[in-house]
C-alpha positions as CSV (number, residue, x, y, z in Angstrom):
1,X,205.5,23.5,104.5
2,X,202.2,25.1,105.1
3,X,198.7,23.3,105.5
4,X,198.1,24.7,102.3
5,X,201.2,23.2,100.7
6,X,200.7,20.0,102.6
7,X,196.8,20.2,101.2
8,X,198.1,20.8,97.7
9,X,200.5,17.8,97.7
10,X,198.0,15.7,98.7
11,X,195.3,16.0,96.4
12,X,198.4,16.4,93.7
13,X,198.8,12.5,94.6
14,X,195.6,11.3,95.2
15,X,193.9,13.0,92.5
16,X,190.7,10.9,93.2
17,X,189.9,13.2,96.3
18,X,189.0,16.8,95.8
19,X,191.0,20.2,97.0
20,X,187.8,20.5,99.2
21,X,187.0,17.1,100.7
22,X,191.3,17.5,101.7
23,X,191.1,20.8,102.9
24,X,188.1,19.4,105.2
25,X,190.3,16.2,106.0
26,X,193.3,17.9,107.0
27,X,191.3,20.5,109.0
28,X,188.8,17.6,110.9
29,X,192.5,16.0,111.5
30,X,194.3,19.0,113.5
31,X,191.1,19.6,114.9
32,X,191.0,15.8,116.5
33,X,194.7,16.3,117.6
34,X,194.6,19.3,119.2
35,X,191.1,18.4,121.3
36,X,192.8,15.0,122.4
37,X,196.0,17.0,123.3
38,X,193.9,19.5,125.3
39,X,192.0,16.3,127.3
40,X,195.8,15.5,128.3
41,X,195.6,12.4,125.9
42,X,199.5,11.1,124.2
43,X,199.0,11.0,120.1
44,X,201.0,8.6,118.5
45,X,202.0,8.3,114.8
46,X,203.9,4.6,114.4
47,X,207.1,6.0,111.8
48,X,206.4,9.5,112.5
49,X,206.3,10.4,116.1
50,X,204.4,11.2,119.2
51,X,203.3,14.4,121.1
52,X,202.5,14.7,124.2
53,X,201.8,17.6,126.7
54,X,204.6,18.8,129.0
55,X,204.5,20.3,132.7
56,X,206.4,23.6,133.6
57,X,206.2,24.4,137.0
58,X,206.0,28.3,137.6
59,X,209.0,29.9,138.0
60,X,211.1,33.3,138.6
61,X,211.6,34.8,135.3
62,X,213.6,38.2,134.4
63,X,211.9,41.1,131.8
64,X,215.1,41.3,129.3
65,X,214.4,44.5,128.4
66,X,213.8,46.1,132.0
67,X,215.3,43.4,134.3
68,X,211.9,43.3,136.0
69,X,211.7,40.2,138.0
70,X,208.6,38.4,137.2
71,X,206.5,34.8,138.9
72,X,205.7,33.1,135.7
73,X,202.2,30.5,135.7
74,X,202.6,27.1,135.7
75,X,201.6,25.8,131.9
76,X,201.7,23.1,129.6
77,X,203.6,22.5,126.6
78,X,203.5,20.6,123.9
79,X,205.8,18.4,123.2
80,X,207.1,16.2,120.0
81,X,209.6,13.7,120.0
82,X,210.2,12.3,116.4
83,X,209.9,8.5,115.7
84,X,212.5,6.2,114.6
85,X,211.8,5.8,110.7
86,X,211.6,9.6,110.5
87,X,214.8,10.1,112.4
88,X,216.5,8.0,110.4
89,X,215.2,9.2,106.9
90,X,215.9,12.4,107.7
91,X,219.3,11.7,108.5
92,X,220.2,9.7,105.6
93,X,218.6,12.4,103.4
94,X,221.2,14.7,105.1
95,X,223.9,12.2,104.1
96,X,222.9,12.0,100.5
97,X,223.2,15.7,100.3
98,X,226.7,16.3,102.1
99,X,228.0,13.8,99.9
């Protein structure tokens, strides 16, 4: 699913609220989320999950293609780890469908 999609389906079910004011919602939303993420901040979503950012210490990497050793930056990552309701609803969706 793309923002767009994920746009679309909204205003499809809350046809109150224009394709515009959503598109500007959404946007002003990832915004928010990826400014606290950069402060270092945790975002939680209670039912959906949390991100949060990562360390990875620099390390001694290989160039596949030349087998050039390189010293790779320390960085940050983002990371996700899914909450319990979606877990779960995913997984009995994935029942329903084997069955």
């Amino acid at each position: 699913m793309t923002r767009e999609d994920l746009i679309r389906s909204l205003v499809d079910k809350q046809v109150h609220i224009s394709y515009k004011v959503m598109s500007a919602a959404i946007k002003q939303l990832v915004e928010l989320m990826v400014s606290e993420l950069s402060k270092g901040t945790r975002i939680e979503v209670r039912g959906f999950g949390s991100f949060a950012l990562r360390y990875r210490a620099p390390r001694l990497a290989r160039n596949p293609k030349t087998g050039e050793k390189l010293q790779t930056n320390f960085k940050y990552a983002v990371h996700f780890k899914p909450g319990k309701e979606l877990k779960e609803r995913v997984n009995n969706a994935y029942k329903e469908v084997s069955n």
